[in-house]
N, C-alpha and C positions, 0 to 999 in steps of 0.2 A: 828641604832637608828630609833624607831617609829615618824611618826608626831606630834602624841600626846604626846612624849617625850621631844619635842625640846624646845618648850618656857617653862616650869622646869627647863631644863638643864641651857637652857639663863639665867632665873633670878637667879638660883643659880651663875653660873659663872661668872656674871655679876650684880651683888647688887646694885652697883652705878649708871645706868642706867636706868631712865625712860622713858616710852614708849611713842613716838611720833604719835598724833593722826594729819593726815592731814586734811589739812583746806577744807570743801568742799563747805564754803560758802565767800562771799566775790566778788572783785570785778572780772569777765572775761576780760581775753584780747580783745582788741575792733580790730577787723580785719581790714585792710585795705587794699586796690586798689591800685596797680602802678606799675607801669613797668621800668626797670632797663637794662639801656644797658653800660654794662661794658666798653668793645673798637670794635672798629670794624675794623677788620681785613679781610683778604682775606682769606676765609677757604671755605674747602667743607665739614663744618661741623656746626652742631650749638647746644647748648645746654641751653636747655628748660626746664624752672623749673616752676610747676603751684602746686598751694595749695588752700587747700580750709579748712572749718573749720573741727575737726575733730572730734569725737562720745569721750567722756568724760572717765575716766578711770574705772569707777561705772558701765558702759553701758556693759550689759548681753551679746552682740553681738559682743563686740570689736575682739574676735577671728577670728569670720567667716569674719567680714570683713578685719582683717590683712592679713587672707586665701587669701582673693578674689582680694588684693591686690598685693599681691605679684605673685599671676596666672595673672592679667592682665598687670601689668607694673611695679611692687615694686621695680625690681633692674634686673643684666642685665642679671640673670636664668627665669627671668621670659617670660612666654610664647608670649608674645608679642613683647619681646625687640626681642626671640632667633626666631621667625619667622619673624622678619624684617630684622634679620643680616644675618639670617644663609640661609633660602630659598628667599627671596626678592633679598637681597645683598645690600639694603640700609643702612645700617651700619657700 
């Protein structure tokens, strides 16, 4: 099936269904500051969670920056975590 197929296909197979438009105005989440310490324990280990706000889902660039995220620290393929674990040994 083409692209150009598909929403045809939907509204026929699906009649009763109308299309949901998301909301892109309205109030934003208002960020906030604070730090959070669960328990504290004796480890040689610790884990560190930081956020910040993020580029909107409209935003022409959210690709290259998931790219860029994911090469710098996104998760534990990423080039940063597998250069700390794997050639450092801090991991």
């Amino acid at each position: 099936m083409k692209a150009e197929q598909i929403v045809p296909f939907l509204e026929k197979t699906f009649p009763s269904i109308t299309a949901i438009r998301c909301a892109t105005s309205g109030p934003r989440p208002t960020p906030n500051q604070h730090v959070i310490i669960r328990e504290k324990r004796e480890l040689e280990q610790v884990h560190l969670c930081l956020g910040s706000r993020g580029y909107p889902q409209q935003f022409n660039e959210r690709y290259a920056a998931a790219l860029f995220n994911t090469i710098l620290g996104g998760a534990m393929s990423s080039r940063l975590f597998q250069r700390i674990r794997e050639k450092e040994g801090l991991a």
